[in-house]
ROPATOR-14608 format. One line per field, with one value per residue (C-alpha): z, y, x; residue number from 1. Coordinates in pm, whole numbers, padded with zeros to 5 digits. Each point is the difference from the previous one (the first is absolute). Example, Ala and Ser with C-alpha at 12.3 -4.5 7.8 and 13.67 -1.06 7.14 Angstrom:
REM ROPATOR-14608
z = [00780:-00066]
y = [-00450:00344]
x = [01230:00137]
kolfi = [1:2]
This chain:
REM ROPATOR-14608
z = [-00561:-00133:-00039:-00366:00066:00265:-00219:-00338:00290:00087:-00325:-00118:00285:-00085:-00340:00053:00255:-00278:-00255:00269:00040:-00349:-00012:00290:-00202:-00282:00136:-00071:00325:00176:-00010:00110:00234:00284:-00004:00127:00442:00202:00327:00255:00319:00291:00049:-00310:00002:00362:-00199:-00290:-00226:00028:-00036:-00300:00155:00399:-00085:00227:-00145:-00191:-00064:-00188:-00227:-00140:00124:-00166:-00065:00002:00390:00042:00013:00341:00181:-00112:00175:00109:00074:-00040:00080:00017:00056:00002:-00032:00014:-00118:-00047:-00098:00197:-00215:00146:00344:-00016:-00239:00279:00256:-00170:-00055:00380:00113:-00230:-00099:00115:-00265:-00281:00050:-00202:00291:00260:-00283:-00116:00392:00052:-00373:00142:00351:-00075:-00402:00066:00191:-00235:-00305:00255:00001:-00376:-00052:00277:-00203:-00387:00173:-00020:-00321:-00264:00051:00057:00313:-00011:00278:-00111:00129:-00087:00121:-00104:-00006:-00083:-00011:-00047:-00060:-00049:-00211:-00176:00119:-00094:00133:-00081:00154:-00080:-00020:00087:-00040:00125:-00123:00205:-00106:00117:-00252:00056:-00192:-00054:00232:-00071:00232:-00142:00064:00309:00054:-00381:00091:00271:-00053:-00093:00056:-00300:-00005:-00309:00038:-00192:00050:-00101:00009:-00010:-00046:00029:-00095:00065:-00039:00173:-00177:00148:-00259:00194:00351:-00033:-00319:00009:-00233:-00008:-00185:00108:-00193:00119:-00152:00132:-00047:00064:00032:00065:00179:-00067:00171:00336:00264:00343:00345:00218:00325:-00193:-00107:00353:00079:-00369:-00009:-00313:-00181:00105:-00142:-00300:-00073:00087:-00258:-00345:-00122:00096:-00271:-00332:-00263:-00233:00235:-00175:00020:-00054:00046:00093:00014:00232:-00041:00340:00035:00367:00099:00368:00063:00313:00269:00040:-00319:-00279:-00329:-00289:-00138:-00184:-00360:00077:-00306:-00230:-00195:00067:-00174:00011:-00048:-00179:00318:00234:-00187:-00219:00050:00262:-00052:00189:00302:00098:00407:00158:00330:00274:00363:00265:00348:00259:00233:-00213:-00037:00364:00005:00311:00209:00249:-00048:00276:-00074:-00366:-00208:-00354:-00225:-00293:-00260:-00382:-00284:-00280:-00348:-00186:-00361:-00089:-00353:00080:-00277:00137:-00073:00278:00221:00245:-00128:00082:00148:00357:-00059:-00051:00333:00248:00334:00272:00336:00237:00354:00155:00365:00216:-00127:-00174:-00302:-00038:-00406:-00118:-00373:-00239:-00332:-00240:00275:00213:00382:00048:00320:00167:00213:00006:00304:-00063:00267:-00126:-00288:00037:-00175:00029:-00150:-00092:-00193:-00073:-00358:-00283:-00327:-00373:-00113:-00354:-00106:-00368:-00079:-00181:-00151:-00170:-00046:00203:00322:00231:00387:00269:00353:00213:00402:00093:00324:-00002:00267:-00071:00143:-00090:00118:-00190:00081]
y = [02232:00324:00309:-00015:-00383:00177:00300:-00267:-00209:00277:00137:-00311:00003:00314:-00103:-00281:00208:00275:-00336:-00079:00315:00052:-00322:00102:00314:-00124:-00284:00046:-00047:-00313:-00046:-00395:-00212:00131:-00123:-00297:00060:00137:-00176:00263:-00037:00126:00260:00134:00017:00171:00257:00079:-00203:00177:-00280:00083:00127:-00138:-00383:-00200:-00348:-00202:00189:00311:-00303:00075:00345:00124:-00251:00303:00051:-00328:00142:00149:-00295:-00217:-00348:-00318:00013:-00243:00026:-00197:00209:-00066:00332:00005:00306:00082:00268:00177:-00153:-00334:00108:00080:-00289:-00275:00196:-00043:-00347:-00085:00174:-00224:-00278:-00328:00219:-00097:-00391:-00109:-00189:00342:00215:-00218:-00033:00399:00023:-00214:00158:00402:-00030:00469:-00065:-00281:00315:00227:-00207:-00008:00387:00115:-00271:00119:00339:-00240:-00205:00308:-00025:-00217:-00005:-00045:-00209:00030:-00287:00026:-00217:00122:-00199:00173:00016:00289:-00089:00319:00247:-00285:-00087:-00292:-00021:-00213:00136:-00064:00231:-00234:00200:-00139:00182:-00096:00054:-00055:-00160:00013:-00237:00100:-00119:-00300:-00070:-00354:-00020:00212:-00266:00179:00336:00024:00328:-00229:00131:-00001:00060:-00009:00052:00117:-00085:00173:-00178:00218:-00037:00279:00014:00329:00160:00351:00070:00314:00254:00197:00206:00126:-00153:-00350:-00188:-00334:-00265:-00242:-00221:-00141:-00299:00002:-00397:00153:-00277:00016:-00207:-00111:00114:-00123:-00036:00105:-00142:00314:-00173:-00093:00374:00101:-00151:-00055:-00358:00089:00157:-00180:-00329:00145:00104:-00347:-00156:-00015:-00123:00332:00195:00028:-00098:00145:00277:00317:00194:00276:00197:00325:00195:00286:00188:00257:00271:00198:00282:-00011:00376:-00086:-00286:00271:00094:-00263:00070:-00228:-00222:-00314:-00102:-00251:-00231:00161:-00361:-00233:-00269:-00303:-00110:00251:-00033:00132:00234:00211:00337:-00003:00298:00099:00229:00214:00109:00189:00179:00119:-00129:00167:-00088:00296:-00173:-00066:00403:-00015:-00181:-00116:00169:-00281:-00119:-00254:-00052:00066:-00214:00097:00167:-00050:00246:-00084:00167:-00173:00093:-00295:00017:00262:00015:-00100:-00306:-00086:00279:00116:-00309:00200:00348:00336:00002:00032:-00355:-00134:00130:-00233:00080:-00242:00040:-00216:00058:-00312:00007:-00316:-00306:00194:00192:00245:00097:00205:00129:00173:-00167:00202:00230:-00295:-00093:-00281:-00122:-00305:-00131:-00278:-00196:-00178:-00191:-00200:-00202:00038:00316:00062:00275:00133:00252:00195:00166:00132:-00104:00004:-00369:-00009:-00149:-00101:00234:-00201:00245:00183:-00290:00127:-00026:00313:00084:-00078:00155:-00298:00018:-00269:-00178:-00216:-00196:-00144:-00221:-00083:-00224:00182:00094]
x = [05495:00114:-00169:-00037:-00181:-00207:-00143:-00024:-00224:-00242:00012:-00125:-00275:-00101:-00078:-00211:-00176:-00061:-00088:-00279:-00150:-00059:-00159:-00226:-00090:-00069:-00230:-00380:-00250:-00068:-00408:00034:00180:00185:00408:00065:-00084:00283:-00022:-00118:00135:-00152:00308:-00095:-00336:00043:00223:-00300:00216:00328:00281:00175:00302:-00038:-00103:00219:00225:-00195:-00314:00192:00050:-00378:-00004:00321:00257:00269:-00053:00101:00380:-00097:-00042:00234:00121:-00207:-00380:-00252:-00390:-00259:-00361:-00363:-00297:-00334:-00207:-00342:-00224:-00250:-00285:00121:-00030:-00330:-00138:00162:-00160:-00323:00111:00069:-00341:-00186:00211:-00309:-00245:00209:-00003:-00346:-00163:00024:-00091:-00322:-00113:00035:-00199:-00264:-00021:00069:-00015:00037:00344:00118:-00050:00139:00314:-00010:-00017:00265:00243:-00127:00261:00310:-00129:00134:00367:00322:00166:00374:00229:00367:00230:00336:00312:00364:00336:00306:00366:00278:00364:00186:-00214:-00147:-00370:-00238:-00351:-00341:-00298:-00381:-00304:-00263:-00371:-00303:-00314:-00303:-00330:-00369:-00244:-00420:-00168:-00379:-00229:-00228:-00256:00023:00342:00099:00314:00109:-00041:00283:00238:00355:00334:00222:00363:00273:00376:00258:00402:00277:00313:00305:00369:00192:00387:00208:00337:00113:00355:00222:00097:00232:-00015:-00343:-00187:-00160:-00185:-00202:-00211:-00299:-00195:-00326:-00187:-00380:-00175:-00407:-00237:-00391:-00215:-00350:-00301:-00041:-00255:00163:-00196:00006:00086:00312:00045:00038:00301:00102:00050:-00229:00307:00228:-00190:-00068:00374:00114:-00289:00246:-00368:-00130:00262:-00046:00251:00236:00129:00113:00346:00118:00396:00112:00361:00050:00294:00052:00252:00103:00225:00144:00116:00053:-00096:-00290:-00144:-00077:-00175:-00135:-00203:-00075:-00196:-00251:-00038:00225:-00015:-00286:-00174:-00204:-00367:-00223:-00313:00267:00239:-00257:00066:00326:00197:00367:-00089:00264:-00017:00215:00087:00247:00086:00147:00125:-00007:00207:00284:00053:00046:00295:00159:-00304:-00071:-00365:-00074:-00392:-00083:00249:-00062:-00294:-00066:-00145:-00103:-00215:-00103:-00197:-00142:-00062:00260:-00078:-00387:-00028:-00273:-00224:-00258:00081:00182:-00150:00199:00380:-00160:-00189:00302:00196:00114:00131:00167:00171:00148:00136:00214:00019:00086:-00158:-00253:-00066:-00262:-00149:-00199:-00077:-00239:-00093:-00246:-00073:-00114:00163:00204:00111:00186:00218:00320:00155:00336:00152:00306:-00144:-00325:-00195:-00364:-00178:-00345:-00177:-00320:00034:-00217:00119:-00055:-00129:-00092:-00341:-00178:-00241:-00264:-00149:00305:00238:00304:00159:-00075:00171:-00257:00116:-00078:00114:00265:00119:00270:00220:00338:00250:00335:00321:00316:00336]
kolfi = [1:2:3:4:5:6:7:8:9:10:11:12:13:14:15:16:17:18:19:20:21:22:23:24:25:26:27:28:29:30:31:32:33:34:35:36:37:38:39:40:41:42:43:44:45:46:47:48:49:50:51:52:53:54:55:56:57:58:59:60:61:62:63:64:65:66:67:68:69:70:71:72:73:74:75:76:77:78:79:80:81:82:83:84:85:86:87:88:89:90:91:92:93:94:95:96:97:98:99:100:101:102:103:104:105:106:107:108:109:110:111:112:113:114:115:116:117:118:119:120:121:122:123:124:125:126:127:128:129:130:131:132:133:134:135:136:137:138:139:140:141:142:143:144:145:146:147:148:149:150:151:152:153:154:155:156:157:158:159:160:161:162:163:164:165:166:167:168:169:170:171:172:173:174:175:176:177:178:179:180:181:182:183:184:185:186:187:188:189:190:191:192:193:194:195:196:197:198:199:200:201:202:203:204:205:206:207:208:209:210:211:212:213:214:215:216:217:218:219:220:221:222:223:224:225:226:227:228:229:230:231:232:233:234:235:236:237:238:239:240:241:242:243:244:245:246:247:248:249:250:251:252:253:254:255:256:257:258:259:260:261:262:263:264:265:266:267:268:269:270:271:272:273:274:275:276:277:278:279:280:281:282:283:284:285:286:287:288:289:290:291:292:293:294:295:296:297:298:299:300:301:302:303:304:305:306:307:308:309:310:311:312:313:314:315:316:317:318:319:320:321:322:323:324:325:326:327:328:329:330:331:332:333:334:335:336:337:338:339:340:341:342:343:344:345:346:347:348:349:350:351:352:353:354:355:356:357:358:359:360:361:362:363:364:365:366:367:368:369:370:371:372:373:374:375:376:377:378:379:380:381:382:383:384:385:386:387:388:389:390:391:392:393:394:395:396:397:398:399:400:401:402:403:404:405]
């Protein structure tokens, strides 16, 4: 390629990046629907949500397709994580301590015997009956050939929630507190493309396709919920889903500049083109992030380092041009920070998202990975009583393992 070819080529990049941007700008705010979900690992959630630049094969294919180019060749993974919110932890506690009250027979005896500790048991669970509590399961396959990635993953959300029925002294059987449980699947494909545009310049494109289907209302036994055969059941039951699933498209387009093997900067447009049903799509905008990574070690070059193998450094801003209003609020709101320390068979994260802690931890032994995370991050909920989406802070732990090479 000559060097005219090569400045026409990131001329041309340029451009489009330029073309996107003023697209972003111009965009009004997002007050509905967040984009279609990102998959978020446990590395990334262990890093506050830094990945745009330090996602590793396969995942920078949602992340940002253009950092794809850095780990080029052969990998495949296949990957199963559960996470959970604090909320959850608490409600199965509950659950386990007084899992016999909510059959109808236990609950009618203790109403006849102790009818004060039968209420008792009513008002401690009327503190878990005003909100949804979320269990994330999420499997991922993927391949990478080269710089081009394609992945299918599912966000599978199980909302549990406790019901009380008013008490009729007629009917005690009737007035047993029920269980209640709805999920919601995300199917995702996700297609991406990290092109080189010279030494230092690369560029990339990823499509997702999201297939989101709801289930009905369910009644969940609690002795099931402890070891989540109840879940599991449930997400096996096609009887259980409702039809007509909805979809719904998006196009990223993500740009990076390697300075060095030390110092990357960049970013990607999240939904620069999307589409699809109207219950899903309302409101998405393209959100522009952005950031820098740096690797101290790879300034020292040549110094021997015999315990600490490489680390890791990234900063992120979400919601450059903030589209979507008072969703993230000021700049700092929008802030993330990630780090990562790789020492023998280990890797050690940590990261701040919205001012919030992060922390986790990895172990890779030949093609085995395992890692796990306690995070706080942004989840967005319907406000009833205004009619839009709004970010919730909710406290996350998630464990993750993977076979990938």
């Amino acid at each position: 390629m000559t060097r005219s070819e090569k400045n026409r080529r990131s001329r041309t990049f340029i451009l489009g990046v330029l073309t996107a941007a003023t697209v972003i700008l111009t965009a009004g705010p997002a007050l509905a629907q967040p984009p279609v979900p990102l998959r978020m690992s446990s590395r990334a959630q262990a890093m506050g949500g830094a990945n745009v630049l330090s996602a590793g094969p396969i995942d920078a294919g949602f992340f940002n397709p253009a950092a794809l180019t850095l780990n080029k060749g052969l990998h495949v993974t296949v990957a199963f994580q559960l996470a959970f919110n604090e909320d959850f932890v608490n409600l199965s506690e509950f659950i386990t301590d007084n899992a016999d009250l909510f059959d109808p027979v236990e609950f009618a005896t203790l109403y006849a015997s102790d009818p004060a500790e039968a209420e008792r048991f009513r008002s401690d669970l009327t503190d878990y009956s005003n909100r949804w509590y979320t269990l994330n399961i999420d499997p991922l396959v993927g391949i990478q050939v080269g710089a081009l990635s394609l992945s299918g993953y599912a966000v599978v959300r199980a909302n549990i929630r406790p019901s009380l029925p008013p008490v009729d002294p007629l009917d005690i059987l009737g007035s047993t507190p029920i269980l209640q449980s709805q999920i919601a699947m995300d199917n995702v494909v996700n297609a991406a493309l990290g092109i080189q545009l010279g030494k230092m310049m690369r560029g990339g494109i990823g499509i997702r396709h999201l297939q989101r289907q709801y289930s009905d209302v369910l009644d969940v036994d609690p002795a099931e919920l402890e070891n989540m055969a109840g879940f599991t059941t449930q997400l096996a039951d096609k009887d259980n889903w409702l039809d007509d699933p909805l979809t719904g498209y998006q196009v990223d387009v993500g740009g990076m500049i390697t300075l060095s093997k030390a110092f990357a900067a960049g970013g990607v447009i999240r939904g620069l083109v999307s589409g699809g049903d109207d219950e899903i799509t309302k409101g998405w905008e393209p959100e522009l992030t952005g950031g820098i990574m740096f690797k101290p070690l790879e300034v020292l070059m040549g110094f021997p380092m015999i315990f600490i193998k490489d680390i890791t450094l990234e900063a992120n801003i979400q919601d450059l041009t903030n589209v979507r209003g008072e969703a993230y609020g000021d700049i700092m709101d929008r802030i993330q920070l990630g780090a990562e320390v790789k020492v023998p068979f280990f890797q050690l994260r940590a990261g701040l998202n919205r001012g919030n802690l992060s922390v986790g931890a990895g172990f890779r032994f030949l093609v085995v990975d395992l890692s796990a995370a306690v995070s706080t991050i942004t989840d967005f909920e319907m406000d009833s009583a205004l009619g839009i989406y709004v970010p919730i802070e909710k406290r996350y732990f998630s464990v993750a393992a993977a076979i990938g090479f």
